[in-house]
C-alpha positions in Angstrom: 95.9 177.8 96.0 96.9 177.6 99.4 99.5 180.4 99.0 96.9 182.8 97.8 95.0 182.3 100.5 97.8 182.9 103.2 98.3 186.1 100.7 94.6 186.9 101.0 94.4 186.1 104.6 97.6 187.8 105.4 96.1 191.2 103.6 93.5 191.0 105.2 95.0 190.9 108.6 97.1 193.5 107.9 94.5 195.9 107.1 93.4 195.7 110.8 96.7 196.3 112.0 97.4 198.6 109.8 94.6 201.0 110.3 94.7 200.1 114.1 98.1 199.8 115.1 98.1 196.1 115.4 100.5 193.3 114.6 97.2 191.5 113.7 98.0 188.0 115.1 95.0 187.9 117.5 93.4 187.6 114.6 95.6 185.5 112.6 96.4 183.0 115.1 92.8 181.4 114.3 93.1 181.4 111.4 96.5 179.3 110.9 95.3 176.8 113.3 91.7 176.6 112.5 92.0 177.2 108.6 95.3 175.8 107.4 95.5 173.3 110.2 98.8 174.4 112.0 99.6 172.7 115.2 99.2 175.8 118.1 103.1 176.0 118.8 103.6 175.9 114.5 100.9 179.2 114.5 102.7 181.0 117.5 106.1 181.0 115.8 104.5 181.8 112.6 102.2 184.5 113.9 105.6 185.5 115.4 107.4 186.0 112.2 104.5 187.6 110.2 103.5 190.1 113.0 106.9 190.9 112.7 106.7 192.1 109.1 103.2 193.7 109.6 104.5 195.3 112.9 107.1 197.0 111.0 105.5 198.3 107.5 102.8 199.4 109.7 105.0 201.9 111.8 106.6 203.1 108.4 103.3 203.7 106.8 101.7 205.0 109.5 104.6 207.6 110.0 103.0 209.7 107.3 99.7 210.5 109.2 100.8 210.8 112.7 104.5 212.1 112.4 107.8 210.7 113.7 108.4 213.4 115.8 105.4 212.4 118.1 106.5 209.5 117.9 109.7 210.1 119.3 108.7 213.2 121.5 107.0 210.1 123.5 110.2 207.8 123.3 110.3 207.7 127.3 106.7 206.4 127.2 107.8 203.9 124.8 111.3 202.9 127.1 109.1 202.4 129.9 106.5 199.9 128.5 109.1 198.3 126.8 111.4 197.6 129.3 108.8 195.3 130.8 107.6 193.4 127.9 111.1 192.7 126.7 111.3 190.7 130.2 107.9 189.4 129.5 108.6 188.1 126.6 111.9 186.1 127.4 110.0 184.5 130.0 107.2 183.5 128.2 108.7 181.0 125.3 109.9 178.9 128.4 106.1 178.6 129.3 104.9 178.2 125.5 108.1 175.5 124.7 107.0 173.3 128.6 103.1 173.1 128.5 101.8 170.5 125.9 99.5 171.3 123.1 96.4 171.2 124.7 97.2 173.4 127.5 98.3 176.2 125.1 95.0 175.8 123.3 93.2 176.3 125.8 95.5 179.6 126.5 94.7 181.2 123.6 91.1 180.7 123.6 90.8 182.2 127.0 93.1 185.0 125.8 91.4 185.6 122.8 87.9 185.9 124.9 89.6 188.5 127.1 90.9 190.8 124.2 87.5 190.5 122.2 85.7 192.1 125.6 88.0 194.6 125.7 87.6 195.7 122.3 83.9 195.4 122.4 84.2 197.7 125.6 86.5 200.1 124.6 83.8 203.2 124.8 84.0 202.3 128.5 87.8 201.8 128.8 89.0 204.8 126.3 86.3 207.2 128.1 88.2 206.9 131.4 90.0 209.8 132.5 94.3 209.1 132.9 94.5 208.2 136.8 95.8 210.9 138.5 99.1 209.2 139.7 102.6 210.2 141.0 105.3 209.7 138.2 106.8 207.2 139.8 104.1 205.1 140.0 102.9 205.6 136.5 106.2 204.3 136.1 106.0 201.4 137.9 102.4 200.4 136.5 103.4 200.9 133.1 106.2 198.6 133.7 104.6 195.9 135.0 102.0 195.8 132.3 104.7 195.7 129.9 106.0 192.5 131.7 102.2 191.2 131.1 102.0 192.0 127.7 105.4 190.5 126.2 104.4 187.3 128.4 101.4 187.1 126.4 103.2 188.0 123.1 105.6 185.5 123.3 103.6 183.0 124.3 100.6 183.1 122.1 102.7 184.5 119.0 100.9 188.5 119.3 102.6 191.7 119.6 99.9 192.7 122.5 98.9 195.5 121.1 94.8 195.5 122.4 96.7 195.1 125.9 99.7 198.3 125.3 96.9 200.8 123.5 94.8 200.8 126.6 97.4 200.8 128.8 99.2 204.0 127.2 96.2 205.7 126.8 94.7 205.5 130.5 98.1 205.5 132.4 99.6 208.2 130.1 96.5 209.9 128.9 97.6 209.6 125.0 95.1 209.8 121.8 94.4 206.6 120.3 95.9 207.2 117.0 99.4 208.1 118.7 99.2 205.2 121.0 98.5 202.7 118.1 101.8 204.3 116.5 103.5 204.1 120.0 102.8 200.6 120.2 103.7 199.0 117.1 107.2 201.0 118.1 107.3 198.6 121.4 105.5 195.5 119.9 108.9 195.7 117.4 111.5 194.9 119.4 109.0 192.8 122.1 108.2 190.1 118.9 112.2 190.2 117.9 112.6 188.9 121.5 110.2 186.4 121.7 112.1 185.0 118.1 115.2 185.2 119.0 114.2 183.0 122.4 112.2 180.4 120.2 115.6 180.1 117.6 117.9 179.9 121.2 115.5 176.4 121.6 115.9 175.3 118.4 111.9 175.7 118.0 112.5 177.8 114.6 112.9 174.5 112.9 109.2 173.4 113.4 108.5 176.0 110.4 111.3 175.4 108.8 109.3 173.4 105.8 107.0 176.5 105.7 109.1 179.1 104.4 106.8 180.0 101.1 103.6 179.9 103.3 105.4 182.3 105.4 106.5 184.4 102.8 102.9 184.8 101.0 101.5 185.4 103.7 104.1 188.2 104.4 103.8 189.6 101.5 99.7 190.1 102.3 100.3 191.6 105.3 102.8 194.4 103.8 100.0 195.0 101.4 97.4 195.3 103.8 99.4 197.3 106.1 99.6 199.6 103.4 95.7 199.9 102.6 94.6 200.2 106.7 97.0 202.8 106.8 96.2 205.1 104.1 92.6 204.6 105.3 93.4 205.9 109.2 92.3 209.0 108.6 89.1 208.3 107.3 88.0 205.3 109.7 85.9 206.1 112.9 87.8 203.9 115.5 84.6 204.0 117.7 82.7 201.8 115.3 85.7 200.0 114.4 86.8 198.7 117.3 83.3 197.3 118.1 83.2 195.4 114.7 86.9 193.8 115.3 85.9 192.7 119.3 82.6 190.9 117.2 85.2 189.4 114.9 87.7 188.3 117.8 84.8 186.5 120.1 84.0 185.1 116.7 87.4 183.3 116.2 88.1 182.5 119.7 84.6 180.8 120.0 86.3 178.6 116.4 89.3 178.3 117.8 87.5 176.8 121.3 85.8 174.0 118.8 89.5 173.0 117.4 91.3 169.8 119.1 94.5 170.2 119.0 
């Protein structure tokens, strides 16, 4: 039973970041520590690992409605942002792996708040006009937000992408849809990092027992990825990013209740 449910919950999850251009852990991250009662450093490094997956059959999927080629006709956006959050997110495990338990609870809830306010106010940020900035500077923002954001990924077990969608579409004045699509392709590699720093400490081993959770709830999230995808053409974001910033505050206000 419970691996039906971490296929159930995993699909469902997946359908968000599917249709949005999520990894979907700022949603799942509640739910493995609140519902299958992981310890908060367990859920990172298996929000890690699933993101991973949903990160990745969400790009492919998603290829078919807004095209490779604009994808890649944006690859220095993409450089730029990630550049950062590759840096970000090697630094963060050594925050995530020396604060106890508690500490990192706390973390995410206050994280959690944060994102669900930005999604709930997305009319306001999306409606802002791209700052009228040198290159160079542009630049440099993007960068340093990139830093931000793979901090935050590593360190909480999410790809960032509520934080890199904002950020390419008011620095670099890109759609939505595209910059979901550009931001799976940075929240790749920025999640592979943040892994690869957790297995360098030895911290993969915490989930070593879970393997079949993991897997189930993998396997969901490639389903689900599939589903929000087919549907992103058919979805108003406007509404939809409302009803997900409802369902984030939800979590992080269940999450907040949870003693680690």
């Amino acid at each position: 039973m419970r691996k039906i449910w971490a296929f159930t919950w995993g699909a469902f999850v997946g359908i968000l970041g599917g249709l949005i251009g999520l990894g979907g852990a700022e949603f799942r991250l509640p739910v493995l520590v609140s519902i299958f009662n992981y310890r908060t450093l367990q859920a990172i490094i298996i929000n890690l690992i699933v993101s991973l997956v949903t990160v990745t059959f969400s790009f492919i999927f998603r290829s078919g409605v807004i095209g490779l080629e604009n994808v890649f006709a944006n690859l220095t956006i993409i450089i730029n942002i990630l550049a950062g959050s590759l840096i970000g997110s090697y630094l963060g495990v050594n925050y995530a792996t020396q604060i106890n338990e508690r500490t990192l609870n706390r973390v995410v809830v206050v994280f959690l708040f944060l994102l669900s306010f930005v999604l709930i106010g997305h009319n306001f940020i999306f409606s802002l006009q791209s700052w009228q900035l040198p290159n160079l500077l542009r630049i440099g923002l993007a960068f340093v937000a990139g830093i931000v954001i793979g901090i935050f990924s590593s360190m909480l077990g999410v790809a960032g992408g509520e934080l890199i969608i904002p950020t390419i579409i008011i620095v670099f004045a890109i759609d939505i849809k595209l910059a979901g699509s550009l931001s799976l392709a940075i929240s790749i590699p920025t999640i592979i990092m943040g892994l690869y720093k957790y297995r360098s400490q030895q911290r993969l081993k915490e989930v070593k027992s879970e393997q079949r959770f993991i897997l189930s709830m993998a396997s969901g999230s490639i389903l689900g990825a599939f589903i929000g995808s087919s549907i992103l053409s058919y979805v108003a974001s406007s509404s939809l990013y409302v009803i997900l910033g409802i369902i984030l505050l939800l979590s992080a206000l269940k999450l907040a209740k949870h003693k680690p």
